[in-house]
N, C-alpha and C positions, 0 to 999 in steps of 0.2 A: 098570621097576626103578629104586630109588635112584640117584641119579648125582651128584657130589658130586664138586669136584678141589680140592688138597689141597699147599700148601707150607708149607715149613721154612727157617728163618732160622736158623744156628747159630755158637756162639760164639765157636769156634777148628775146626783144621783136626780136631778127632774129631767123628765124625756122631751119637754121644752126646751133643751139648753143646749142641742144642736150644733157643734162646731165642728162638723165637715162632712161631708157628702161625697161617696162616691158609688160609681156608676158603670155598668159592663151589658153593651148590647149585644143580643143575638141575632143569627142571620143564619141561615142553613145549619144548623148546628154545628155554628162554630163561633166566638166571643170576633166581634170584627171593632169593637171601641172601646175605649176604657174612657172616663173623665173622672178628675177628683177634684176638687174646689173647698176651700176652708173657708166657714163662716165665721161670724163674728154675734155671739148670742147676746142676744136682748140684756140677759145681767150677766154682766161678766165674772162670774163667780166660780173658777175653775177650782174643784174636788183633787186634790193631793193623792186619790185612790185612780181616779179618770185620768190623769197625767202619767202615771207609769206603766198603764195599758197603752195607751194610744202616744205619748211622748208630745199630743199638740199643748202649747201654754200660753197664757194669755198675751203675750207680747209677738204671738205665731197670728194671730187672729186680729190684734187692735184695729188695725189698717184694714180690712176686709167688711165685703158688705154683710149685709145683716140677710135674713135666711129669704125674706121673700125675693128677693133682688136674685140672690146664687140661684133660688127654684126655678123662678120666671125662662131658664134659662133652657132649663130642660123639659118645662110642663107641657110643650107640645110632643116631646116623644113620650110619656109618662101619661097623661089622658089618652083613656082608650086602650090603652095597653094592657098585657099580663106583666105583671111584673114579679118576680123572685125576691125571697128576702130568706135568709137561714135566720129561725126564731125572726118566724114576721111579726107573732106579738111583740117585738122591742121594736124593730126600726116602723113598723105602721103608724104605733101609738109617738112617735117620734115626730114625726112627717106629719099625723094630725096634731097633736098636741101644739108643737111648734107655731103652724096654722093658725091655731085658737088663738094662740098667746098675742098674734097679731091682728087677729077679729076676719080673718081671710075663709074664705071657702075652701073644702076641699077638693082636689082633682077627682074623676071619677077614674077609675080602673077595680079589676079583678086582680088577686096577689093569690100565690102558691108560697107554701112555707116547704123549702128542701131540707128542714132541720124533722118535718113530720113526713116529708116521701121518705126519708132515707130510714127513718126508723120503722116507716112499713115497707121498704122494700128489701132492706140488708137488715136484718134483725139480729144475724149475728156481730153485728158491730157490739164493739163493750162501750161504747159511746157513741152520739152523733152531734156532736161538735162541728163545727166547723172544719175546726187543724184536724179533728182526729179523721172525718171522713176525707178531709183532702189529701192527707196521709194515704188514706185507705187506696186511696185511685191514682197516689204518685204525683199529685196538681202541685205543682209547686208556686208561691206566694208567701208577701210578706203581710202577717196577721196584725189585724189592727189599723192595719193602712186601710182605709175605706174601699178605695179603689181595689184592687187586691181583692178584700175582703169582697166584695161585689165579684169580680173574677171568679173566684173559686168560689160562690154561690152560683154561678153560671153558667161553673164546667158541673158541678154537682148535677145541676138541672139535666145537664147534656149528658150527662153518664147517666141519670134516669132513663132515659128517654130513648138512649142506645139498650139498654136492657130492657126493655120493655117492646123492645125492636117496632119505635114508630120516630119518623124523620122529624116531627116537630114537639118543642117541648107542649106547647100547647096540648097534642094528642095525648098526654098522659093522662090523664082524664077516662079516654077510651079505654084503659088498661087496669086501672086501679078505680075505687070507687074514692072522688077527690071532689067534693065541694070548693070552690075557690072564693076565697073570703072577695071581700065587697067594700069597694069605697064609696059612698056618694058624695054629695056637697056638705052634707052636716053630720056624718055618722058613716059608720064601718061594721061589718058583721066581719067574725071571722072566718080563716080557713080551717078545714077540716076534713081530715082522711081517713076511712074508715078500717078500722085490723090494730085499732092504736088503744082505744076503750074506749067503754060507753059512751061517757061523757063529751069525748070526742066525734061518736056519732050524731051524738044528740044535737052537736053545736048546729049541724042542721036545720035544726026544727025551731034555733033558739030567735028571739025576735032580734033584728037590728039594735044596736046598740045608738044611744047618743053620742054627739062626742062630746056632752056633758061627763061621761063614763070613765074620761081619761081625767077629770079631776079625783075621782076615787080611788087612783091608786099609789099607794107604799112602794117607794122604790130600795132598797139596801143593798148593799154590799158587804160580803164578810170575809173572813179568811178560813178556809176547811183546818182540820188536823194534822191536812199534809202539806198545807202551805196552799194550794189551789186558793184559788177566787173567784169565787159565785155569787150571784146575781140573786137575791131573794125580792118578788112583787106580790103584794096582797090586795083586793079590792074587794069592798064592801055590797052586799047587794043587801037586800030587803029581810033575806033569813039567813044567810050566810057569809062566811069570810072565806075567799077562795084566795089560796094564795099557790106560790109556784117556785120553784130552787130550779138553778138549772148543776147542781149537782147531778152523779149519777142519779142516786134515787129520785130524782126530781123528774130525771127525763124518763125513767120508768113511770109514771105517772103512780110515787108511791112516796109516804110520808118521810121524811129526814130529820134530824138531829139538828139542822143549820135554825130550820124553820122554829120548830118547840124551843130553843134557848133566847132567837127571839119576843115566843109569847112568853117566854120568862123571864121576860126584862133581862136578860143577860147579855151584856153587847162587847163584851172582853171582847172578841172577833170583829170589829162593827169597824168595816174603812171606810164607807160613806161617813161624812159628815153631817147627819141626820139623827145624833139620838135622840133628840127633843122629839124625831115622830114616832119612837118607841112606844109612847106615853099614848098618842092616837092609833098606833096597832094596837093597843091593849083595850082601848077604849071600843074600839071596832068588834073585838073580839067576844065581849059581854052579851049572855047568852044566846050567843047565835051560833051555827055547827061550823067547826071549820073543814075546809075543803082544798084536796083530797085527806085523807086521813085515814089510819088504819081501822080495822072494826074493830072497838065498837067506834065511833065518833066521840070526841066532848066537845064537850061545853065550856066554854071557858069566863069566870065570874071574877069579878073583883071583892078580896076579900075585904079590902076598904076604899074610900077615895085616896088617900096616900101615895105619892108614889116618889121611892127615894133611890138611893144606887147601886148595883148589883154589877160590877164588872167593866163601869163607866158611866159617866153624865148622864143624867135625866132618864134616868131607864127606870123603871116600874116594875117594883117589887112584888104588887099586889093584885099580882093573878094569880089564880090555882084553877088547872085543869078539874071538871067533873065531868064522871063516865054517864053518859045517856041510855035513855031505857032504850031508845033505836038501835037497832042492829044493821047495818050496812056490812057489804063486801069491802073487801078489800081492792081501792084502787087498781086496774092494772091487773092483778090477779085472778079475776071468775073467768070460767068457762064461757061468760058473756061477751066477754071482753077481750076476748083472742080474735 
């Protein structure tokens, strides 16, 4: 089967804003192409945080086509295919998102996330990262470069798949218990492996998503205690606020410090240029449970409509955590969940 892994470089904190793509096919279990191409995104609004990740600026981009033109380019190897992605929730929702933005359908293919084999296959890792699993296996690449970064998603894939001792990344499947998330024309379910938690098994069972769904999410960037910079995304459903850090804790599938200062309108740490959607995390959060979360769960209410500055612009003073009568486990941690 085609097999093909696949990142995104993008210009500010919306997964619409797309400025560059790269690309690393497989073929006997071994990376035989590389391609990287820069787009040039619908609003050209480059984030001062997305710049000294990735080093692309808007005068890298002006002259360049815009994302359906760069796609078009590659959608005959990309439909029909598996494709790779490390943390496929960001470049999927990327790839559709983008899509939307231009009223296009989406390609159909199946995707594997190697940021979720890796943490059920090497769990001694103290990360699974990108750099830190490429680290792990000696892959050497430059991070952030899309291309690259596709690369060492592709050896990842291939050191799966030599441990697991089956000749195609495809066969990983037969060895591990791996749902492979789902693209169609208007909507995406995700990937899912099981030995990670619950929740993770359950995405199984969970129904297709619209890709109305990638309007409902909170994208931020903050800076850790140790200077790190992580990725915080929240989205709203019908009883719940699920949101995600790709901190440690975040990648254990257990509550952090990054995410609570957010629901506290505290954005002192806050590199996106997004506080104003502080104000809408907070709003989102009015009593509905959030998710994951330690036990017990709260509820998070607004003690007034008000909302004034706590550690930076437009951020929202006027939330206070309440403890729920529900009892929940702890993320990550039940015997259920191993």
């Amino acid at each position: 089967m085609r097999t093909l892994a696949i990142d995104f470089e993008t210009a500010n904190e919306e997964r619409r804003s797309a400025c560059a793509i790269g690309l690393a096919w497989i073929e006997n279990g071994a990376v035989v192409r590389r391609e990287h191409r820069l787009i040039r995104p619908k609003e050209m609004r480059f984030n001062s945080h997305n710049i000294r990740v990735h080093g692309i600026r808007p005068e890298d981009v002006c002259d360049k086509p815009e994302f359906p033109e760069v796609l078009s380019e590659f959608l005959p190897d990309i439909s029909g295919a598996l494709i790779l992605a490390h943390n496929a929730g960001f470049d999927i929702e990327v790839l559709c998102a983008t899509l939307r933005e231009y009223r296009q359908l989406f390609p159909e293919f199946g995707f594997y996330c190697t940021m979720d084999i890796s943490r059920c296959l090497w769990p001694e890792l103290a990360s699974v990262s990108l750099d830190s699993v490429a680290r792990h296996f000696g892959i050497q690449f430059q991070h952030h470069d899309p291309a690259e970064d596709a690369f060492a998603c592709a050896q990842i894939a291939i050191f799966a798949a030599k441990d697991l001792g089956v000749s195609e990344v495809f066969d990983i499947s037969t060895k591990i218990s791996i749902q492979p998330g789902i693209v169609g024309i208007d909507s995406f379910s995700p990937c899912s492996v099981s030995g990670i938690s619950r929740r993770a098994r359950n995405l199984k069972n969970s129904p297709i998503l619209s890709s109305g769904y990638l309007e409902d999410a909170l994208c931020f960037s903050i800076k850790g205690s140790t200077g790190n910079i992580y990725e915080i995304t929240a989205r709203r459903t019908a009883n719940q606020l699920r949101t995600t850090c790709t901190c440690q804790a975040g990648q254990n599938r257990t509550w952090c410090k990054h995410r609570t200062a957010l629901l506290d309108g505290d954005v002192s740490n806050l590199l996106s240029e997004n506080a104003s959607d502080i104000k809408k995390l907070a709003e989102w959060a009015v009593g509905v449970e959030v998710e994951p979360r330690d036990s017990p769960r709260r509820v998070w209410r607004h003690r007034s409509s008000n909302f004034g500055v706590q550690g930076g612009p437009n951020a929202p003073t006027a939330v206070e955590p309440q403890e729920s009568s529900m009892q929940f486990p702890v993320a990550g941690k039940t015997d259920a969940d191993l």
